[in-house]
SEFI-923735 format. One record per residue (C-alpha): x negated, y, z. Coordinates in pm, whole numbers. Layout:
# SEFI-923735
     px     py     pz
      X      Y      Z
...
This chain:
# SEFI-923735
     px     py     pz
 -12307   2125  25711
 -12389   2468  25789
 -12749   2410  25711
 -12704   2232  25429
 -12488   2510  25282
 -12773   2727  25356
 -13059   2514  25189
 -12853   2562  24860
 -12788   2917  24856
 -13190   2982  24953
 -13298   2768  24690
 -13019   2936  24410
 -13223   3287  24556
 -13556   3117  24552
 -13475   3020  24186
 -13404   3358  24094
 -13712   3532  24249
 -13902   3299  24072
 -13765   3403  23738
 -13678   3770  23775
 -13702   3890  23397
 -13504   3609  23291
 -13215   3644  23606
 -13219   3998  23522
 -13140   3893  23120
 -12827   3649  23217
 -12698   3944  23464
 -12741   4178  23193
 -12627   4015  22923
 -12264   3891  23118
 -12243   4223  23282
 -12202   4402  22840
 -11986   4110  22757
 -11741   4121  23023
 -11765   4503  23005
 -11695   4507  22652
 -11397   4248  22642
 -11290   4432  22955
 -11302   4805  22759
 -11143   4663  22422
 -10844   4514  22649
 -10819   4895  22826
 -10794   5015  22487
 -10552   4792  22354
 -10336   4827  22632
 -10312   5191  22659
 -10272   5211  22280
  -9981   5019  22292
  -9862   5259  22585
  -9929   5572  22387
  -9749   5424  22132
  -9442   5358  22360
  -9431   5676  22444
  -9450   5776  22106
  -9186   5569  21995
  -8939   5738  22229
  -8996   6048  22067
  -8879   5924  21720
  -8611   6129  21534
  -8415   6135  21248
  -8398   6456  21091
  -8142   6511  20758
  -8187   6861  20608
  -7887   6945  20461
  -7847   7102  20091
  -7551   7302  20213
  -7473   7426  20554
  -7133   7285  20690
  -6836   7498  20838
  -6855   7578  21175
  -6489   7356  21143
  -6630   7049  21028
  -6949   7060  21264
  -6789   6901  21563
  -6598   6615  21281
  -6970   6558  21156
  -7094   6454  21513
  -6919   6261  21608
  -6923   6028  21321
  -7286   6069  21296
  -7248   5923  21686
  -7044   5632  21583
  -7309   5492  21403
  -7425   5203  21644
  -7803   5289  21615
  -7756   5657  21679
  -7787   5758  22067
  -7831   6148  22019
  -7677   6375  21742
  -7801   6790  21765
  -7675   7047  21499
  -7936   7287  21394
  -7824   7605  21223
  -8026   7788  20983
  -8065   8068  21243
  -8173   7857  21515
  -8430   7688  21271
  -8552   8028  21213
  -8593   8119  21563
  -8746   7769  21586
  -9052   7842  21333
  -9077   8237  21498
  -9119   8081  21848
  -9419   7830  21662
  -9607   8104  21516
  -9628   8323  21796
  -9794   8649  21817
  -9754   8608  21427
  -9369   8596  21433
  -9382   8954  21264
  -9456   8839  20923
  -9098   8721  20912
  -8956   9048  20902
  -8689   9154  20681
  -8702   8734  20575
  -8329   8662  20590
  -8230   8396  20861
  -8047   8156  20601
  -8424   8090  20440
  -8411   7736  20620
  -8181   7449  20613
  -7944   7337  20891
  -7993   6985  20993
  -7910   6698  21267
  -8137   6551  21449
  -8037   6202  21555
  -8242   6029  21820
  -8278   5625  21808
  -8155   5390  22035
  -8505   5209  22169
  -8412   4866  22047
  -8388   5025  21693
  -8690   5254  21663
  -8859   5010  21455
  -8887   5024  21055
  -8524   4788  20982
  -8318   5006  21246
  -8443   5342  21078
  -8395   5196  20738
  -8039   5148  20826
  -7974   5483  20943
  -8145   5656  20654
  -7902   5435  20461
  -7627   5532  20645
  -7717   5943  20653
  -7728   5926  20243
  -7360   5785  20209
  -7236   6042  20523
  -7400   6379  20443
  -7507   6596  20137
  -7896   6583  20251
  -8179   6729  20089
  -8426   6567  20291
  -8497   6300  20522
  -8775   6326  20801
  -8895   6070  21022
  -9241   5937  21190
  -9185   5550  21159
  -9388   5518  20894
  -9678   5664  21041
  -9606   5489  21372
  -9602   5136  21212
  -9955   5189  21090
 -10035   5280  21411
  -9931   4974  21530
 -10078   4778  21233
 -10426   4920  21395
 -10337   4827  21738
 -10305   4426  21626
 -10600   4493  21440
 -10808   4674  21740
 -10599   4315  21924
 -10758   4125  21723
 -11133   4275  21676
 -11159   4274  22077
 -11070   3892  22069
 -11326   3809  21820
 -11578   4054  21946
 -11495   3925  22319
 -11564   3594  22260
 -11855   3625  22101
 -12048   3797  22340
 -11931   3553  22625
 -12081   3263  22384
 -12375   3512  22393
 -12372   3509  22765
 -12284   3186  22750
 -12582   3129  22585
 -12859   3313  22832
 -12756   3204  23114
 -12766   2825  23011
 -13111   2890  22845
 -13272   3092  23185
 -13124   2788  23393
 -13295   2559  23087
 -13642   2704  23134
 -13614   2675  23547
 -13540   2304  23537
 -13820   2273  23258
 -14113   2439  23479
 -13984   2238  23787
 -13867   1865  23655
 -14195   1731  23838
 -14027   1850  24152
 -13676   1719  24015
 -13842   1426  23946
 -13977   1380  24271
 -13660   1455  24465
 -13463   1222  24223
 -13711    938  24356
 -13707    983  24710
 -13335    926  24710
 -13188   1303  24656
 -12848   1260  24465
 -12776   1438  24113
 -12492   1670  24319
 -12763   1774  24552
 -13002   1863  24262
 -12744   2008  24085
 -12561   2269  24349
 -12850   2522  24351
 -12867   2590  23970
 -12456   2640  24007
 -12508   2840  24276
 -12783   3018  24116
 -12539   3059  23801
 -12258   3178  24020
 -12454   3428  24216
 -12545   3574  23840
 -12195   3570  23715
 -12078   3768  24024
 -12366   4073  23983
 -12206   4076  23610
 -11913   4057  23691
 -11976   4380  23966
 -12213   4572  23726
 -11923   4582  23479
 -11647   4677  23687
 -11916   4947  23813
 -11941   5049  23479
 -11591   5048  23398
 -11454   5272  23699
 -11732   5511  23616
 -11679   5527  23270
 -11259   5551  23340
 -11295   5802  23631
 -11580   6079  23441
 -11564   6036  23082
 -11210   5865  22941
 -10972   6109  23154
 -11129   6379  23149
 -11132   6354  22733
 -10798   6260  22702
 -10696   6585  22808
 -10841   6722  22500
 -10701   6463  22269
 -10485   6649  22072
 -10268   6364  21975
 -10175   6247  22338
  -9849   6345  22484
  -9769   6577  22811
  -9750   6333  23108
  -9940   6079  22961
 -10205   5854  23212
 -10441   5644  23098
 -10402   5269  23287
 -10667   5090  23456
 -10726   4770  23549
 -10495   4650  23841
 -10640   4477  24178
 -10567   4134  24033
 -10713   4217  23623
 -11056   4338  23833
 -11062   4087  24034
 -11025   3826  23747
 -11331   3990  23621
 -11519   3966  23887
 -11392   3590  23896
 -11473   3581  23495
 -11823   3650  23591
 -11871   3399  23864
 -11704   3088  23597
 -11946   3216  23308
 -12265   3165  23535
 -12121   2834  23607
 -12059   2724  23278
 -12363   2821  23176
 -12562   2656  23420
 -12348   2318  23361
 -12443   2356  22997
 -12815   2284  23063
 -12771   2051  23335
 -12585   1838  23108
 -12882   1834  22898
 -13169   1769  23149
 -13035   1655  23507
 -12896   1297  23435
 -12501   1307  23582
């Protein structure tokens, strides 16, 4: 048995030696696909993440027209924290909203000298419970804010987040489309580079066919030959993937302006690599079963 195993994985090398540009094309070729499917899922995924973490940070702010008493402050609370949506509710004065844009410019905080403290309005800022930080539950509070308080203004960030999220399907999307067609691509070589192996040795299929050698025993070395393939793709991209994660995506991120304190960028876990690897090793198979179909008799 032993030996027999051994005959097939000698002939799957021997095949491959023979062939080296073309081997080296099929490896290739499934090593970008899966590398590409694999980096459009990373970004999806941590998209959606920074978009969580976004979403937590969503606020209501009313600017009022009129600052209220410091009487009815406490009243206006709490019934701005009866409202079932509402988890949060913080008064800002005019003063402290004043100290609040002195403390944002800085060293240039001396231009507002002599500007009188009342310049900007008071507000509440109301954070979201999480189940209603989407577009309906912030529609609802807005609603609710214009019938409770005299406001001016109304300031939120849903908006912008559910375009953000519109592009994340849509990035969801591209990847899938995008994914699958390089696989077919792949797909594609490796069933062709198997193809032009069994064309420049069908005399010696032939042959081995007539002296009694069954179609499985035929067959096993181009599978083998396949899988061997699929697995240096499927290693060459998660290569290129921990390289790429480790010295170019988080070091940048620190400098992405847009990206939140605390936030890590997620890898693949042990399992999602190891399907990769896996993805590989099934994509060399399938490809060699594609031409096999077509010129080993089954």
């Amino acid at each position: 048995m032993l030996d027999v195993i051994r005959y097939f994985i000698l002939r799957a090398l021997r095949n491959m030696r023979q062939w080296p540009l073309l081997c080296f094309a099929s490896i290739l070729t499934m090593a970008v696909a899966l590398a590409t499917v694999a980096t459009f899922f990373l970004v999806v995924v941590n998209i959606e993440q920074l978009a969580t973490r976004w979403t937590q940070e969503i606020q209501v702010i009313a600017y009022l027209k009129k600052a209220p008493s410091q009487n009815n402050i406490a009243n206006i609370t709490k019934n701005l924290k009866q409202i079932p949506e509402v988890e949060t509710v913080k008064y800002v004065s005019q003063s402290d909203a004043m100290d609040r844009f002195k403390s944002h410019l800085g060293n240039d905080a001396s231009l507002l000298e002599g500007v009188s403290k009342n310049l900007l309005p008071a507000s509440f800022e109301l954070g979201i419970h999480s189940e209603f930080r989407n577009q309906d539950g912030i529609a609802t509070v807005i609603e609710k804010l214009e019938n409770q308080l005299d406001v001016d203004d109304l300031r939120y960030g849903q908006q912008w987040l559910e375009r953000f999220n519109h592009f994340a399907e849509m990035l969801r999307f591209v990847s899938m489309v995008l994914g699958g067609f390089l696989l077919f691509a792949a797909l594609f070589i490796v069933s062709n580079t198997i193809k032009l192996t069994l064309y420049a040795r069908r005399d010696e299929l032939e042959i081995m066919a007539l002296v009694g050698a069954t179609m499985r025993f035929i067959k096993i070395p181009f599978m083998l030959e396949g899988a061997i393939q699929g697995l240096l793709g499927g290693l060459i991209s998660l290569a290129f993937l921990t390289f790429s994660f480790v010295f170019i995506l988080t070091r940048s991120i620190e400098s992405f302006w847009l990206t939140p304190s605390g936030f890590n960028l997620v890898f693949l876990s042990t399992n999602q690599q190891i399907l990769l690897v896996l993805s590989g090793v099934l994509l060399g198979v399938l490809g060699s079963l594609s031409s096999l179909r077509r010129f080993v008799r089954i």
